[in-house]
Backbone as CSV, one residue per row, in Angstrom:
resi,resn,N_x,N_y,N_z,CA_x,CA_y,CA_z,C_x,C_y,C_z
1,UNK,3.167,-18.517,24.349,3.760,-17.911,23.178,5.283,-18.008,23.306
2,UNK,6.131,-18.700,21.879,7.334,-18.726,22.461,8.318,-17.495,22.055
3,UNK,9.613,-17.545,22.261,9.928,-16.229,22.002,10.036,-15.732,20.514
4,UNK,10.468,-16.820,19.627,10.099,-16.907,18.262,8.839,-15.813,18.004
5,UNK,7.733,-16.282,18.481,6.218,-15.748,18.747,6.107,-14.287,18.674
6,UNK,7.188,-13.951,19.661,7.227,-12.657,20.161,7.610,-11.796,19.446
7,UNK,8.979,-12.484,19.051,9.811,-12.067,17.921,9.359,-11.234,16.767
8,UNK,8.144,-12.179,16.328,7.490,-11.971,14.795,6.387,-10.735,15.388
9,UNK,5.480,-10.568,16.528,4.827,-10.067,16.475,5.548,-8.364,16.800
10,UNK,6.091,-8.674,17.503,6.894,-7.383,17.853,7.357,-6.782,16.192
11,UNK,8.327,-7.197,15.007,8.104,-6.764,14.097,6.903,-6.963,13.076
12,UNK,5.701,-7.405,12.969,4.389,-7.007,12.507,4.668,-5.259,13.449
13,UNK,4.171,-5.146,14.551,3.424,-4.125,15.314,4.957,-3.133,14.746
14,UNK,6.460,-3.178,14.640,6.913,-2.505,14.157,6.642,-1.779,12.869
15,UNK,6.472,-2.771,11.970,6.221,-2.650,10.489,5.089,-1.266,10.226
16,UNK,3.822,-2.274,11.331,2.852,-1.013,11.083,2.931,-0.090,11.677
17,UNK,3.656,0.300,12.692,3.792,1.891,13.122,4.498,2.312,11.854
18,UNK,5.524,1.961,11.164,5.986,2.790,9.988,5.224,3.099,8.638
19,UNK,4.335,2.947,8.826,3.071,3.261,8.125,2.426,4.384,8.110
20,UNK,3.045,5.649,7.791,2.669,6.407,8.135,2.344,7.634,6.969
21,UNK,1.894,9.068,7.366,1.603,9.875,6.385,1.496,8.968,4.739
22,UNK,0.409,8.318,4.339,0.080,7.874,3.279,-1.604,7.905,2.603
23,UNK,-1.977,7.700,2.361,-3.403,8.158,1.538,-3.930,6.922,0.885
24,UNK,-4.535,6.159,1.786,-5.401,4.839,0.914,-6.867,4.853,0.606
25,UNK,-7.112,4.198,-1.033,-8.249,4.556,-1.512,-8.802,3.272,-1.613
26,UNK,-10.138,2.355,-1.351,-10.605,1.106,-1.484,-11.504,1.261,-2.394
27,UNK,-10.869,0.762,-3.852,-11.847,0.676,-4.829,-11.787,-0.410,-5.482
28,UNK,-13.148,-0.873,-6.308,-12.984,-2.151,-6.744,-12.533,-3.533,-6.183
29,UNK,-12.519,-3.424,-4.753,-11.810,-4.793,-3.913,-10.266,-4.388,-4.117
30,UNK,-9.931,-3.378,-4.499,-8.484,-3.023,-4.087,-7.987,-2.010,-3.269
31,UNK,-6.757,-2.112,-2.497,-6.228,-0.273,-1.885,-5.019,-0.082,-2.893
32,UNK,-5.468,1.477,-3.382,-4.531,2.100,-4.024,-4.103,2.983,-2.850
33,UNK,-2.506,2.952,-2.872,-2.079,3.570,-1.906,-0.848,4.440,-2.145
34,UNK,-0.230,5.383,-1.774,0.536,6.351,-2.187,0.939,7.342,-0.973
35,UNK,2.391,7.613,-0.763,2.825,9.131,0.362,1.745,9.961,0.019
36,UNK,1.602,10.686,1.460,0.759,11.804,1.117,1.829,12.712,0.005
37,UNK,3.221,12.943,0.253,4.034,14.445,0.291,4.230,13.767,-1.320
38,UNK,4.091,12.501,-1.849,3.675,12.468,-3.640,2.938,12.862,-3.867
39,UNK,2.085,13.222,-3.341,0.838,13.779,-4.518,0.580,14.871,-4.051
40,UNK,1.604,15.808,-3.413,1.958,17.545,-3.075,0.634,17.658,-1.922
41,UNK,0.594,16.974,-0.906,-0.767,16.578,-0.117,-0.145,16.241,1.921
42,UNK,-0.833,16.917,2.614,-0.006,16.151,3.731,-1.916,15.699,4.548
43,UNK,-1.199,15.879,5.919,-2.429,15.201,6.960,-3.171,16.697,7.069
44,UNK,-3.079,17.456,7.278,-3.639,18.680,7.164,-4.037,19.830,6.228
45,UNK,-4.023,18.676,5.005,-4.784,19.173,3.626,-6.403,19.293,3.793
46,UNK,-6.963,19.688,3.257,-8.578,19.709,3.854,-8.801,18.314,2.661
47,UNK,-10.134,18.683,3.066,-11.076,17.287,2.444,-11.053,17.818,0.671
48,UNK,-11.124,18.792,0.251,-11.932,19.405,-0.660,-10.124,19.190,-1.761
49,UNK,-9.146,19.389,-0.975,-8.140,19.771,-1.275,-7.743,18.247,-1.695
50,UNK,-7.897,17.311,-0.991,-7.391,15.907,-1.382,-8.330,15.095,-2.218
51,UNK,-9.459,15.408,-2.110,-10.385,14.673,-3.288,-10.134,15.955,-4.681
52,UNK,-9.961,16.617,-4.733,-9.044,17.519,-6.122,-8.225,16.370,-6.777
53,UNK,-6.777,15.993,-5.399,-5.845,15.612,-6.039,-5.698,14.382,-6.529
54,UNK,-6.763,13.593,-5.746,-7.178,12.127,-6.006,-7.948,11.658,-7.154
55,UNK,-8.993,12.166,-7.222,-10.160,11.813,-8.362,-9.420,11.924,-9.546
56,UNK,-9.066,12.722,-10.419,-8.128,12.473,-11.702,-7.022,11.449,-11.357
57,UNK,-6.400,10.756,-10.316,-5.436,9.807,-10.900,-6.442,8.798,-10.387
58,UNK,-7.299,8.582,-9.920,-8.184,7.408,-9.492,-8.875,7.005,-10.701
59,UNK,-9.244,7.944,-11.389,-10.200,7.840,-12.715,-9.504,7.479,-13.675
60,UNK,-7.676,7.678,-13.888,-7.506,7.273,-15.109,-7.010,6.176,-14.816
61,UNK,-6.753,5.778,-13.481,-6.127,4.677,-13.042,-6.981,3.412,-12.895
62,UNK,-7.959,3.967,-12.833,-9.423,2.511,-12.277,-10.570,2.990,-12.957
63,UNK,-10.384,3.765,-13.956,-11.763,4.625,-14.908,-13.153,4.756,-13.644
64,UNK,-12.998,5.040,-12.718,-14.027,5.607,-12.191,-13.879,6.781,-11.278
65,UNK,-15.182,7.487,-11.197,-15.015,8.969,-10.930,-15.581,8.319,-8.955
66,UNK,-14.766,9.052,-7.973,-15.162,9.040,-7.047,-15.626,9.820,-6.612
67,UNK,-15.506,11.184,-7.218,-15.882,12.138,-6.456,-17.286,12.590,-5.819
68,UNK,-18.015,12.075,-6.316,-19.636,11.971,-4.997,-19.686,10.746,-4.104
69,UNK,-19.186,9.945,-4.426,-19.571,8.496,-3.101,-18.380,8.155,-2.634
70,UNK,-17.723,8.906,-2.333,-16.523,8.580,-1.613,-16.500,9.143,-0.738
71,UNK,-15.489,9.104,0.677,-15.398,10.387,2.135,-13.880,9.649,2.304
72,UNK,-13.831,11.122,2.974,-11.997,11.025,3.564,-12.340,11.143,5.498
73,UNK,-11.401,10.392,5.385,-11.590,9.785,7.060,-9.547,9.852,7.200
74,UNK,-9.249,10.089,8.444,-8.305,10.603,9.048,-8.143,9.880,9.791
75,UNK,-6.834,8.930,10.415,-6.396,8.627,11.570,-5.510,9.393,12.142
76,UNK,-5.697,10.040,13.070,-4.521,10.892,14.299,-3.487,9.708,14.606
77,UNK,-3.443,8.810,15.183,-2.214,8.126,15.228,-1.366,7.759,14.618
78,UNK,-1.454,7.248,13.112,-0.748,7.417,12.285,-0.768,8.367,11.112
79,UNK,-1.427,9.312,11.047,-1.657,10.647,10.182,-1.676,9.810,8.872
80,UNK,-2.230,8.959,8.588,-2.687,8.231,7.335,-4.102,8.428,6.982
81,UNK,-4.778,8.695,5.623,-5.770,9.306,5.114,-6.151,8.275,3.979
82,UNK,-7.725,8.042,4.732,-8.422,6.942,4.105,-9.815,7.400,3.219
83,UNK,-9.615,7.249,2.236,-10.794,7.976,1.254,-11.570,6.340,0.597
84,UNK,-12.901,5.948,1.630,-13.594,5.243,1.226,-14.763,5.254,0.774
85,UNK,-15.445,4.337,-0.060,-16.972,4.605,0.051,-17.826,5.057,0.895
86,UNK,-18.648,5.897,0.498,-19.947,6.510,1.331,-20.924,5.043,1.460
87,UNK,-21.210,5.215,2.722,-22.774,4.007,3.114,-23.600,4.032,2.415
88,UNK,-24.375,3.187,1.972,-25.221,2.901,1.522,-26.676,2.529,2.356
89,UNK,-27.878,3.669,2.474,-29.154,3.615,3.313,-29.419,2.318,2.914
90,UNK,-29.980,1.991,3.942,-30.905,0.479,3.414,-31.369,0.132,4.740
């Protein structure tokens, strides 16, 4: 790897540590993504509290209601909050 190499990867791995406190939603083959502290929301909002604040701008934004098949999932390392589809049994 040359130092060029290094160069680039060292800012990738920068980039994404600054990634932080934000709220991504995967709908439709897209991430809608947004600060938590925009949408009056941090990492220690409960579950009940962030699907409130989500589902009305998700719905008028992508006309669909998430609020039963969706789950909020939490990363501790970067305190970023991921509200994806629920599994599907099969």
């Amino acid at each position: 790897m040359t130092n060029q190499d290094l160069d680039q990867r060292t800012a990738e791995l920068e980039a994404a540590d600054n990634v932080v406190e934000k709220i991504f939603v995967t709908i439709g083959g897209q991430d809608w993504q947004r600060d938590l502290s925009d949408l009056g929301l941090s990492f220690d909002s409960s579950e009940s509290e962030i699907m409130n604040r989500i589902v009305p701008i998700i719905k008028e934004e992508f006309g669909e209601n998430i609020s039963e098949y969706y789950k909020v999932r939490k990363a501790l390392n970067s305190h970023n909050i991921f509200v994806i589809p629920n599994s599907t049994a099969g």
